[in-house]
Backbone as numpy.savetxt, mean C-alpha at the origin, in Angstrom:
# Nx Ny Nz CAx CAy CAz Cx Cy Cz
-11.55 -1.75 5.37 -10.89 -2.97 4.93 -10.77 -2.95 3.40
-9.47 -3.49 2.89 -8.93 -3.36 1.30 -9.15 -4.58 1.14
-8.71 -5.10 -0.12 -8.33 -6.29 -1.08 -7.24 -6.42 -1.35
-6.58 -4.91 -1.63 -5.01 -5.10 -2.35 -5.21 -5.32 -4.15
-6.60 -4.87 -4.48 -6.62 -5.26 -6.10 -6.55 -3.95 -6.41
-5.47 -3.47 -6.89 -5.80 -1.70 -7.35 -6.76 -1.00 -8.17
-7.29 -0.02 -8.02 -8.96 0.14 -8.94 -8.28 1.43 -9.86
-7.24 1.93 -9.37 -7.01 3.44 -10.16 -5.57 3.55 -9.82
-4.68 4.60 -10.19 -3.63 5.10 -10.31 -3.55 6.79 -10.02
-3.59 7.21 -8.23 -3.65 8.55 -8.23 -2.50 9.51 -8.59
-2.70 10.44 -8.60 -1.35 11.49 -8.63 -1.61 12.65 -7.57
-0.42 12.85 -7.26 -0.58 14.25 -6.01 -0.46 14.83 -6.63
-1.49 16.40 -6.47 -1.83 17.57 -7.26 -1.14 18.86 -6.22
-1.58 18.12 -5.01 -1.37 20.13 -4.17 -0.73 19.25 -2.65
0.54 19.54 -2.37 0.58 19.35 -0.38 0.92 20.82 0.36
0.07 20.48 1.37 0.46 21.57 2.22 1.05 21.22 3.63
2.38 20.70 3.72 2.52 20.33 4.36 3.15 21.16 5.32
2.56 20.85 7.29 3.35 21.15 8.41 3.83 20.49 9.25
4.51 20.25 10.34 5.58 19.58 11.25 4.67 18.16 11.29
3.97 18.06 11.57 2.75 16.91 12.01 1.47 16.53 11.66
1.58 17.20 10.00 0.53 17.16 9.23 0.94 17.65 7.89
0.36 16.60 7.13 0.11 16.64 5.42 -0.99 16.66 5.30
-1.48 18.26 4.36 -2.47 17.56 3.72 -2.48 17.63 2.78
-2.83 16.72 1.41 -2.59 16.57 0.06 -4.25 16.21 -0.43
-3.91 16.62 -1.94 -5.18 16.53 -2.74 -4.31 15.68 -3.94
-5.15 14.59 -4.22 -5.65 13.75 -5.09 -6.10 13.58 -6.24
-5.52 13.91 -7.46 -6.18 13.79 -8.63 -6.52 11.97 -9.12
-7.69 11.69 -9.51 -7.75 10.31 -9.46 -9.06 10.32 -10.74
-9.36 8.92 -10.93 -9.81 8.94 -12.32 -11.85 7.96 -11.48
-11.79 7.81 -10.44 -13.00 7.99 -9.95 -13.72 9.07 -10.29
-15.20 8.30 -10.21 -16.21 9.86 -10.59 -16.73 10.48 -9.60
-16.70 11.83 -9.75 -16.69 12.38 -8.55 -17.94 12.31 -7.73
-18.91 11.85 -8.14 -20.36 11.82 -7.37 -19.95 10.86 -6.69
-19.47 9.50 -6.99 -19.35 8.93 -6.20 -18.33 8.91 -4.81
-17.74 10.33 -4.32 -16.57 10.17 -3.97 -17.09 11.15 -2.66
-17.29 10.79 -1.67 -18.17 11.69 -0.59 -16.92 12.00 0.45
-16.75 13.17 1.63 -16.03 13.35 2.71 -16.46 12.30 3.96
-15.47 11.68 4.56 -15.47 10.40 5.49 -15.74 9.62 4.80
-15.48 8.61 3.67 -15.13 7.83 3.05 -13.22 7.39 2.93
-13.03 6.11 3.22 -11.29 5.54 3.54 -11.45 5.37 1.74
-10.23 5.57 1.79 -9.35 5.31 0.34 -7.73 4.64 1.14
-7.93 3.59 0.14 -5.91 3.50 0.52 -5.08 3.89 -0.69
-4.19 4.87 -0.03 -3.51 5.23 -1.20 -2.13 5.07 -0.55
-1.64 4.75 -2.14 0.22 4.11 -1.96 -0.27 2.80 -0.55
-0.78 2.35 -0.09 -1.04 1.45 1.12 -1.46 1.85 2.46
-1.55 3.12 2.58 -2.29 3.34 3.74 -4.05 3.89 3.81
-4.35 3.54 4.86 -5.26 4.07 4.78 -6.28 5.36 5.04
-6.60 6.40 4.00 -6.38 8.10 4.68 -8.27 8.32 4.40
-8.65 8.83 5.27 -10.03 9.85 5.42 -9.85 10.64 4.07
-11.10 10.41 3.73 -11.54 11.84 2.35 -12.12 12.97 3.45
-11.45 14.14 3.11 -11.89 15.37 3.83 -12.59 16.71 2.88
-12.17 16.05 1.96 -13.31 17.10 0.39 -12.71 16.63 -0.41
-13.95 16.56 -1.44 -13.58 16.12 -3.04 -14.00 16.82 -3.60
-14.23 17.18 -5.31 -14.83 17.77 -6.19 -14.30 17.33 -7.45
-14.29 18.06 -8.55 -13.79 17.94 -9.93 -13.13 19.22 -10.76
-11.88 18.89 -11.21 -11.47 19.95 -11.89 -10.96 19.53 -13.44
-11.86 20.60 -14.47 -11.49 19.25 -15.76 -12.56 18.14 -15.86
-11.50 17.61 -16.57 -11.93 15.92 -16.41 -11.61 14.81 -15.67
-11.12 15.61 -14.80 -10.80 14.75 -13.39 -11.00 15.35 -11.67
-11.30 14.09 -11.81 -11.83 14.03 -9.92 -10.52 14.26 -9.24
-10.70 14.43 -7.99 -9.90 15.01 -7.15 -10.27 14.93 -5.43
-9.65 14.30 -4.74 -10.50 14.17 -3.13 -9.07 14.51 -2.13
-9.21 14.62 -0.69 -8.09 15.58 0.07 -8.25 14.77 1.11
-7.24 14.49 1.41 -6.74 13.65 2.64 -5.70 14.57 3.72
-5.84 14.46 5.10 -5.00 14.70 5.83 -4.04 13.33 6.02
-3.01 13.53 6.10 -1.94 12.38 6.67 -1.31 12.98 8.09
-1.57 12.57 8.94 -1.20 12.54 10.63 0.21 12.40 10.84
0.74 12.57 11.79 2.25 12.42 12.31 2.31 10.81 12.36
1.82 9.97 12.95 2.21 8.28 13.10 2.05 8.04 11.63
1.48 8.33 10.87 1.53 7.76 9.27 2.69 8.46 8.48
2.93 9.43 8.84 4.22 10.24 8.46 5.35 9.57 8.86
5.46 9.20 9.57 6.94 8.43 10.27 6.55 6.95 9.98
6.25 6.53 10.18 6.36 4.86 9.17 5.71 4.32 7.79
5.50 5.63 7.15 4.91 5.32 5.83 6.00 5.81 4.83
5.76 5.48 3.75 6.37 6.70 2.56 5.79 7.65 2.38
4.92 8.58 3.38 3.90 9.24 2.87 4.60 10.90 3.20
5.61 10.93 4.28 6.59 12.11 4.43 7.02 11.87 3.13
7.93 11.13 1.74 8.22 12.02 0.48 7.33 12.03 -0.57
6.19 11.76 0.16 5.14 12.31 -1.25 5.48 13.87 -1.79
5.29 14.42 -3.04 5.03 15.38 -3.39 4.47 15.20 -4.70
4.53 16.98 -5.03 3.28 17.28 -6.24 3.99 16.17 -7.54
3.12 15.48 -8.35 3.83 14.36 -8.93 3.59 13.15 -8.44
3.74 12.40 -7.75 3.89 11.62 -6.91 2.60 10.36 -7.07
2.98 9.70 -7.84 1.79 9.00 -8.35 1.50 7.47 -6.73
0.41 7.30 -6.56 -0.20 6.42 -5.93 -1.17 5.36 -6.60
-1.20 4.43 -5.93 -2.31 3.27 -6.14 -3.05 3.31 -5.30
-4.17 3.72 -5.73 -5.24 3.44 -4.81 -6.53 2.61 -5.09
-7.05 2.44 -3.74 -8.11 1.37 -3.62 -9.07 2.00 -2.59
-10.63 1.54 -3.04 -11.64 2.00 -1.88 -11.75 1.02 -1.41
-12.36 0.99 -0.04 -13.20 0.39 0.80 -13.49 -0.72 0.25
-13.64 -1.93 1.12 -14.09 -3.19 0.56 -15.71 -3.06 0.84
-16.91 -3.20 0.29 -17.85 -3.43 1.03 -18.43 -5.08 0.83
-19.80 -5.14 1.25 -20.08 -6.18 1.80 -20.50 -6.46 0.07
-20.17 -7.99 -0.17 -20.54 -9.06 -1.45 -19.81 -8.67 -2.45
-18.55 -7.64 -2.09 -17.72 -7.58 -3.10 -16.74 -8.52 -3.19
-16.07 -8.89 -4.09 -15.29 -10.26 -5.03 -14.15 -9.74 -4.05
-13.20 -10.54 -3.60 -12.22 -10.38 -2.36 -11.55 -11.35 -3.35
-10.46 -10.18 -4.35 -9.82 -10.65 -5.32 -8.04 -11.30 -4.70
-7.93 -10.21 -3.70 -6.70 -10.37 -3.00 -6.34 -11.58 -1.98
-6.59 -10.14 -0.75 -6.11 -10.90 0.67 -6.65 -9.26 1.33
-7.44 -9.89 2.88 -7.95 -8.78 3.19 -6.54 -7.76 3.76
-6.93 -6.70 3.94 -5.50 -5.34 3.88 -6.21 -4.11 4.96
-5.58 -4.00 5.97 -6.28 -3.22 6.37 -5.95 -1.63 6.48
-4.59 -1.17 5.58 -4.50 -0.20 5.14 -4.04 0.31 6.42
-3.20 -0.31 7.53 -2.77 -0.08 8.48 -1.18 -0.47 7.86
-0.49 0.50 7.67 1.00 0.06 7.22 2.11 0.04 8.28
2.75 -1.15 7.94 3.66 -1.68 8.89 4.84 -0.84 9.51
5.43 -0.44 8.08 6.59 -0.02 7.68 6.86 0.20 6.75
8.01 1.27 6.40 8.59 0.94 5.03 9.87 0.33 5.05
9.77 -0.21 3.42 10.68 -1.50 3.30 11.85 -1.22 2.26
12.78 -1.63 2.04 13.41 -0.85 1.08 13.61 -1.76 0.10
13.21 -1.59 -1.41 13.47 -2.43 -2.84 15.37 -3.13 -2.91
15.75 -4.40 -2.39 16.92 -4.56 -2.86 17.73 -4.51 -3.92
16.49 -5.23 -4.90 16.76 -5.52 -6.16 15.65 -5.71 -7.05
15.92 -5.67 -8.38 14.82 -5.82 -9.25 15.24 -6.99 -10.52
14.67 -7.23 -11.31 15.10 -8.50 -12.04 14.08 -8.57 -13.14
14.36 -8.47 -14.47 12.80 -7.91 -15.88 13.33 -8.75 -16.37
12.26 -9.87 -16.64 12.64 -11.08 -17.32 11.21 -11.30 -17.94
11.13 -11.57 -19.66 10.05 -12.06 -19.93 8.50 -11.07 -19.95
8.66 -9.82 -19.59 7.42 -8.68 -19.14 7.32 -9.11 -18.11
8.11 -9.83 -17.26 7.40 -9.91 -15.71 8.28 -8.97 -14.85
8.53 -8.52 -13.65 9.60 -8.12 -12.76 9.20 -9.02 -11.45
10.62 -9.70 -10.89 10.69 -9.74 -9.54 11.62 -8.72 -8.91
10.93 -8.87 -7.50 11.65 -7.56 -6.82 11.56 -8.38 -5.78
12.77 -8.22 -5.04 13.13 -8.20 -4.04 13.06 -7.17 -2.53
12.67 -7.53 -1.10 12.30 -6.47 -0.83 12.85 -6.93 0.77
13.74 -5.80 1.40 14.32 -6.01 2.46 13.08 -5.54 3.79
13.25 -6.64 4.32 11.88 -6.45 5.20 12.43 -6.23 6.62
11.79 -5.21 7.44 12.29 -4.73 8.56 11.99 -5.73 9.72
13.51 -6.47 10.51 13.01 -7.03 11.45 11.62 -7.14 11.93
11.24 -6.21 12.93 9.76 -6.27 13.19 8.92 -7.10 12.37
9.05 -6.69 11.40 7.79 -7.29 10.62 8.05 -8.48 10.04
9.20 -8.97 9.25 10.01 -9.97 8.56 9.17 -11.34 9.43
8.68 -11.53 10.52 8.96 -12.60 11.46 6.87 -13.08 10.96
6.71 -11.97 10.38 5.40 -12.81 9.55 4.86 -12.41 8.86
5.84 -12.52 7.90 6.42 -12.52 6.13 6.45 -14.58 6.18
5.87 -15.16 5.45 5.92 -16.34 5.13 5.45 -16.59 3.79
6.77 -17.63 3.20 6.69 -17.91 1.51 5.50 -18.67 1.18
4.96 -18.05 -0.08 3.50 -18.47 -0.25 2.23 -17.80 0.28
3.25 -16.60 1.25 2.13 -16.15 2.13 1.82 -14.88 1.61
1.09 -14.24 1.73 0.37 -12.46 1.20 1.16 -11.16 2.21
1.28 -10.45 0.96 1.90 -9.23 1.35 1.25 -8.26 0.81
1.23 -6.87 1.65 0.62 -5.94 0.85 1.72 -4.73 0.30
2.16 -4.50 -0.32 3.15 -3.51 -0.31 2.97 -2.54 -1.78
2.39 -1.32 -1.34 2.32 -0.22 -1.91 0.51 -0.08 -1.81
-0.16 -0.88 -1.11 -1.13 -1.24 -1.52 -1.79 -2.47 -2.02
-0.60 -3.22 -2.98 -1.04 -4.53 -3.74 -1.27 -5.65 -3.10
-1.49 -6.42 -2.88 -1.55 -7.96 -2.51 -0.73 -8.50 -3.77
0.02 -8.98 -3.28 0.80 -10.16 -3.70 1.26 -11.00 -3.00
2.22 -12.19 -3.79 2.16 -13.60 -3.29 3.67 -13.16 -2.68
4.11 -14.04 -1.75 5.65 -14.31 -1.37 6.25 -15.44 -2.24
7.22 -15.23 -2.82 8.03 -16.09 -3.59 8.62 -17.12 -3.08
9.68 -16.11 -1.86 10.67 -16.23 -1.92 11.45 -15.76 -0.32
11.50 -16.78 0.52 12.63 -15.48 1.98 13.50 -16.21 2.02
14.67 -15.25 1.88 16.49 -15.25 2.61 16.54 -14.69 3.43
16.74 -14.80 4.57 17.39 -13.78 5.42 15.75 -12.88 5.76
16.10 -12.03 5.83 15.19 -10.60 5.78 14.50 -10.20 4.74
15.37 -11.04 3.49 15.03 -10.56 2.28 13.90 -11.72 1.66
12.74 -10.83 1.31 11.63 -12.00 0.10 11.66 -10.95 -1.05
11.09 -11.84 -1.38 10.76 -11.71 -3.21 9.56 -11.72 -3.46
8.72 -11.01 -4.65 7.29 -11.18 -5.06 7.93 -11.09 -6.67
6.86 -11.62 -7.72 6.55 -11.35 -8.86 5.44 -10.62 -9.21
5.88 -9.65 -10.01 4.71 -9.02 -10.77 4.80 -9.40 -12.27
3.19 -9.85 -12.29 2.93 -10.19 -13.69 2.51 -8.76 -14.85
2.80 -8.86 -16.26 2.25 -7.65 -16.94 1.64 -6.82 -16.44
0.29 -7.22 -16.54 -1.18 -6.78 -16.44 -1.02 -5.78 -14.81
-0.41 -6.33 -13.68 -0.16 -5.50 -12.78 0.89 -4.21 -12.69
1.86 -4.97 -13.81 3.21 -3.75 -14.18 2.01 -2.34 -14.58
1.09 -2.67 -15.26 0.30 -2.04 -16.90 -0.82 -1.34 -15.23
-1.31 -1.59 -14.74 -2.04 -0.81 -13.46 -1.85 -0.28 -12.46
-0.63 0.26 -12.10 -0.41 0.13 -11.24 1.08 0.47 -10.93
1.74 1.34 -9.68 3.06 2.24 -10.04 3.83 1.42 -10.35
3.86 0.04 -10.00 5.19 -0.73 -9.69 6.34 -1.02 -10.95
5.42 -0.25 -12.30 6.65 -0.30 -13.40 7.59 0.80 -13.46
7.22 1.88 -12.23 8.40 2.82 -11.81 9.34 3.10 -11.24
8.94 1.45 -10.11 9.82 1.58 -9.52 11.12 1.23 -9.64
12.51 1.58 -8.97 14.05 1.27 -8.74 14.02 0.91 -7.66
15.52 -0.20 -7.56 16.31 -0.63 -6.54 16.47 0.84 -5.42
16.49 0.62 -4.42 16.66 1.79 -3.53 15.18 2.09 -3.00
14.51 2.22 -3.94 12.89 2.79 -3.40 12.57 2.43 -2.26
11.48 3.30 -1.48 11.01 2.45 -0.29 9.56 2.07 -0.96
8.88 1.40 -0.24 7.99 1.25 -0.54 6.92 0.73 1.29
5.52 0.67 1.04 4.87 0.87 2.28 4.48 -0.98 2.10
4.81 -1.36 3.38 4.65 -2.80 3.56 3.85 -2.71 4.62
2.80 -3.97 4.73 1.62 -4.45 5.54 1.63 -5.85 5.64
2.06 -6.17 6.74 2.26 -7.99 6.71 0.40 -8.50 6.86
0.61 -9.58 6.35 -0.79 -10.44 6.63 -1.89 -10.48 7.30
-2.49 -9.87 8.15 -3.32 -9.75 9.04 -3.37 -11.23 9.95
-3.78 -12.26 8.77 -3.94 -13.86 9.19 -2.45 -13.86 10.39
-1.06 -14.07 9.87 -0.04 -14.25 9.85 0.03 -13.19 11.58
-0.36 -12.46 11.66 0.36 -11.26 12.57 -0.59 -11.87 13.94
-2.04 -12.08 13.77 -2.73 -13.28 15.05 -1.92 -14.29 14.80
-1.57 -14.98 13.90 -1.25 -16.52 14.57 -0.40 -16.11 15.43
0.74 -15.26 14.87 1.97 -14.98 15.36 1.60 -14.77 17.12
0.61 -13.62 17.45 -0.10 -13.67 18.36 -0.75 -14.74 19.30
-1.35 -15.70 18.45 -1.81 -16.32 19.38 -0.82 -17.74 19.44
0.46 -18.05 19.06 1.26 -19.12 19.60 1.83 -17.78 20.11
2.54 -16.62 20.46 2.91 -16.42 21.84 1.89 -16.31 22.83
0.91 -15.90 22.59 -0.02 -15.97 24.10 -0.14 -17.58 24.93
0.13 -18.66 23.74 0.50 -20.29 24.30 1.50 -20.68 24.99
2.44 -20.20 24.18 3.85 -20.28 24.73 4.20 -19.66 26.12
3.55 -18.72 26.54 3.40 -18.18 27.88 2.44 -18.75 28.90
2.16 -19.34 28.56 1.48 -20.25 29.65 2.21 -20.88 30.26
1.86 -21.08 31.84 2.55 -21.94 32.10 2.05 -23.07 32.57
């Protein structure tokens, strides 16, 4: 379980990728003692197994496999070498739950409509895939790339979030363009209710 508060900014160093498997290594600014194999990291918003870490330099470095079902509904098929991520560890127990809980289970990807830089802030706009759109609610928490943020804003299919500075300044989202995909995770809260008024509604 995440927060959605980003702790670091990774970069992909090495993929080796085959038909139904990625596996990529991680350059990241964690220290490496602390960074053990079977430990979850979410990176870019999903959530991937550490399968070895170590240090090269002055930087840490840990290796994730990415699976075929995370390959096909993530952005994680165009990762390559370059390819910077946000990542976040593990929530544990009495830590500050800065966000909205995230469970690094990604929905989909979503595609950036538009963008809008007003003031050091950006809103972005973000076309949300049927499926998921139906609990997307304004005011309500989204996770997308990883982050927790607020909902602005829904038209149609389409909501909106703001990013303030300080998140532009941590975090990829001052790279991104219109067109991008990006990895969306609706609400956890939002996806039971949704759940439990249809299990009502079927009653008879």
């Amino acid at each position: 379980m995440f927060t959605g508060i980003v702790s670091d900014v990774g970069e992909v160093v090495r993929v080796e990728a085959e038909t139904n498997l990625h596996h990529l290594r991680i350059a990241c600014s964690y220290q490496a003692e602390t960074i053990a194999a079977g430990m979850s990291i979410a990176c870019g918003g999903p959530c991937l197994t550490v399968v070895a870490c170590g240090a090269s330099g002055n930087r840490s470095w840990f290796e994730v496999d990415v699976a075929a079902e995370t390959l096909a509904c993530t952005t994680a098929r165009h990762w390559k070498i370059g390819t910077k991520l946000n990542l976040e560890r593990a929530l544990k127990i009495g830590d500050e739950l800065g966000g909205h809980l995230v469970t690094g289970h990604v929905d989909a990807a979503a595609k950036i409509a538009a963008i809008t830089d007003f003031d050091g802030m950006r809103r972005i706009e973000i076309e949300a895939p049927q499926n998921v759109a139906q609990f997307i609610a304004e005011k309500g928490s989204v996770a997308l790339d990883g982050t927790s943020l607020t909902v602005n804003s829904i038209e149609a299919d389409i909501f909106s979030v703001l990013l303030v500075p300080h998140t532009l300044k941590v975090t990829t989202w001052g790279e991104r363009h219109a067109g991008d995909e990006v990895n969306l995770e609706a609400d956890l809260m939002a996806r039971y209710a949704a759940r439990l008024a249809l299990s009502h509604s079927q009653k008879p």
